[in-house]
FIMAR-564955 format. One line per field, with one value per residue (C-alpha): residue in three letters; chain; residue number from 1; x, y, z. Coordinates in nm, 3 decimals. Layout:
// residues N
resn = ala;...
chain = A;...
resi = NUM;...
c1 = X;...
c2 = Y;...
c3 = Z;...
This chain:
// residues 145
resn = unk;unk;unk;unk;unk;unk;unk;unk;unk;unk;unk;unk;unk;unk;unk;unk;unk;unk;unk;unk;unk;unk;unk;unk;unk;unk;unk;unk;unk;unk;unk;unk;unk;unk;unk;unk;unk;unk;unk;unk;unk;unk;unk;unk;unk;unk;unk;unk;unk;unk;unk;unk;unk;unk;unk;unk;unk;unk;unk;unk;unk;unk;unk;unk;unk;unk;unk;unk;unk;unk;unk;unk;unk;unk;unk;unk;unk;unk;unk;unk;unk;unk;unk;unk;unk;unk;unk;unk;unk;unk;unk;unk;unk;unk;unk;unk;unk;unk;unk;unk;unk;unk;unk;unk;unk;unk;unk;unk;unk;unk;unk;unk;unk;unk;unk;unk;unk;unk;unk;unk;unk;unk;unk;unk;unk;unk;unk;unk;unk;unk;unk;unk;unk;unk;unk;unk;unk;unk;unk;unk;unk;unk;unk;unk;unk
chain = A;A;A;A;A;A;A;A;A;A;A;A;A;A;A;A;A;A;A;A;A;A;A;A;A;A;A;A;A;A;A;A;A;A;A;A;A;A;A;A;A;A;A;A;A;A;A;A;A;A;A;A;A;A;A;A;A;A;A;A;A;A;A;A;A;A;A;A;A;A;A;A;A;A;A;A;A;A;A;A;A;A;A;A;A;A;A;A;A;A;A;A;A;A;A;A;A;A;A;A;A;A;A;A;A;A;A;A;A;A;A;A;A;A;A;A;A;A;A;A;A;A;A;A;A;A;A;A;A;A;A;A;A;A;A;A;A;A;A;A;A;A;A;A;A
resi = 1;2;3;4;5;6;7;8;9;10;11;12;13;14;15;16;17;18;19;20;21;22;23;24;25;26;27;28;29;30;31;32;33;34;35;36;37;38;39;40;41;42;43;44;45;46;47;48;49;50;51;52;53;54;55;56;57;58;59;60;61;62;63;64;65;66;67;68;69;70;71;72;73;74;75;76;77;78;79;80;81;82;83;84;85;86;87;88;89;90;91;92;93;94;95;96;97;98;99;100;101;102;103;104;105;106;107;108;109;110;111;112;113;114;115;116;117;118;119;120;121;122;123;124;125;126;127;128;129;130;131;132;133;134;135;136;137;138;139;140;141;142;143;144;145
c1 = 6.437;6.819;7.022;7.064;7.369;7.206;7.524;7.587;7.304;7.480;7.491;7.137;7.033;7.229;7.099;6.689;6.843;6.983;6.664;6.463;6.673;6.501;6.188;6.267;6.370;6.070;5.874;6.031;6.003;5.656;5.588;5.779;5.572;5.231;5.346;5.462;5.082;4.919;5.076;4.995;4.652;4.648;4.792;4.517;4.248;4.350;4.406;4.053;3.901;4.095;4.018;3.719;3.473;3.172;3.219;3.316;3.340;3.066;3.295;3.617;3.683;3.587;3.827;4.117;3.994;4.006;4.350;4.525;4.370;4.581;4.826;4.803;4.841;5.157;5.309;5.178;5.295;5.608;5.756;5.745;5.891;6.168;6.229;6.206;6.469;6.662;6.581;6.697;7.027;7.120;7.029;7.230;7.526;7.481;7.480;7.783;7.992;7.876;7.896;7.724;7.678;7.523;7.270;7.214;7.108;6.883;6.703;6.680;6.528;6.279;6.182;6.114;5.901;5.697;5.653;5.558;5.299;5.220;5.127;4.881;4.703;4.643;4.527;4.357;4.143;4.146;3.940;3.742;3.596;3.566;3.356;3.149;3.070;2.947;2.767;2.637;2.554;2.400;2.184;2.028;2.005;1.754;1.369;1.140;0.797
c2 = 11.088;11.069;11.207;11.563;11.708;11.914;12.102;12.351;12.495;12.562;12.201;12.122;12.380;12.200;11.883;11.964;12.171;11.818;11.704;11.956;11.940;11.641;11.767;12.106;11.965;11.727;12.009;12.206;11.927;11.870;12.265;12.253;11.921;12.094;12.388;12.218;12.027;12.371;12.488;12.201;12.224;12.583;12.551;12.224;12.431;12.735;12.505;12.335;12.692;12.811;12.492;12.352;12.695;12.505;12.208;12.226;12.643;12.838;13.087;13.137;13.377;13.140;12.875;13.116;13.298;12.997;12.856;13.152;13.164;12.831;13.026;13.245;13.005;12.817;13.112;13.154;12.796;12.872;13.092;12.897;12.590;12.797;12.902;12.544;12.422;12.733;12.628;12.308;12.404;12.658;12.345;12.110;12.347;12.455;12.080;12.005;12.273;12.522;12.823;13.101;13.243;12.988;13.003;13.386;13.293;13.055;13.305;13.572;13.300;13.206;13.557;13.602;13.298;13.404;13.784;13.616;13.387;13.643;13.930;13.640;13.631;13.986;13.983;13.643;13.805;14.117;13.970;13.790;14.104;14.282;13.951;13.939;14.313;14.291;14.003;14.188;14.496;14.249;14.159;14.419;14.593;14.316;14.391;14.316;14.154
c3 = 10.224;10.274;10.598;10.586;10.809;11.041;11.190;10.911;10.746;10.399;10.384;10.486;10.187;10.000;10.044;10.042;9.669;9.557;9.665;9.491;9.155;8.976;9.060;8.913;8.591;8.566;8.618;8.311;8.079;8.163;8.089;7.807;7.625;7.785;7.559;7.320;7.281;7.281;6.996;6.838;6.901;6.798;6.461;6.393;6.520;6.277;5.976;6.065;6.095;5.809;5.589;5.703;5.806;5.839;6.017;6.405;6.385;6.209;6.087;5.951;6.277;6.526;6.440;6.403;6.736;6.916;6.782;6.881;7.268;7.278;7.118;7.419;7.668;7.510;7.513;7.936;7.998;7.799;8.091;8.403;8.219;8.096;8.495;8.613;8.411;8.507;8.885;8.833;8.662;8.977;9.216;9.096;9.054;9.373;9.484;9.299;9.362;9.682;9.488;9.643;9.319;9.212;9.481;9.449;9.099;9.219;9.422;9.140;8.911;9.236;9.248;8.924;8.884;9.178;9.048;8.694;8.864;9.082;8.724;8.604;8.864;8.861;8.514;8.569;8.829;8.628;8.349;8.573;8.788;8.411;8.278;8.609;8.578;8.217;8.273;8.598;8.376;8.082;8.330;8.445;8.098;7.975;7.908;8.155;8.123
């Protein structure tokens, strides 16, 4: 890692930013063809389900069901690539230039990543406690003997 100025602490945020920037933007593009794949996958899996309803999926329903679940989750994985590159584009600006404003965007995009990582978890866990109580409830609501 390169010499960062340690006497003014704009500068030293600018320099870990400069740092940060291609690693931002890799991280974007990398969302961005993982997204990109998903859909893919999604709109093969419907066709096959739509086209082909008795081969891999039993039913017409399953194959559709499952191509739009990846549907789902392009759409998921379509967000925090969008706020990398935005990340990325505030860092290097920053870098460049010094802007403040460029660095209060920066945080406002950081924020918002964080709170959008930080909703899907909720509802990650959400659906998890509600799958772990029906299977709980399954359970006990079998025959004995």
């Amino acid at each position: 890692m390169s010499e960062v100025p340690t006497e003014n602490p704009l500068a030293q945020v600018q320099a870990h930013l400069g740092h940060a920037s291609p690693w931002l933007r890799f991280l974007g593009i990398a969302g961005l063809i993982t997204c990109a794949t998903f859909a893919v996958v999604a709109l093969i899996v419907i066709l096959a389900g739509i086209f082909f309803p008795f081969g891999m999926f039993h039913s017409l329903s399953a194959g559709v069901s499952l191509g739009l679940v990846y549907l789902v989750l392009a759409g998921v994985l379509l967000v925090p690539a969008i706020f990398f590159i935005r990340l990325a584009k505030s860092a290097k600006q920053f870098r460049s230039d010094g802007d403040i404003s460029s660095l209060e965007t920066l945080g406002i995009t950081l924020f918002r990543l964080t709170r959008y990582y930080g909703v899907i978890l909720i509802v990650v866990l959400a659906v998890g406690a509600l799958g772990l109580a029906f299977d709980i409830l399954t359970f006990f609501s079998l025959p004995r003997g």
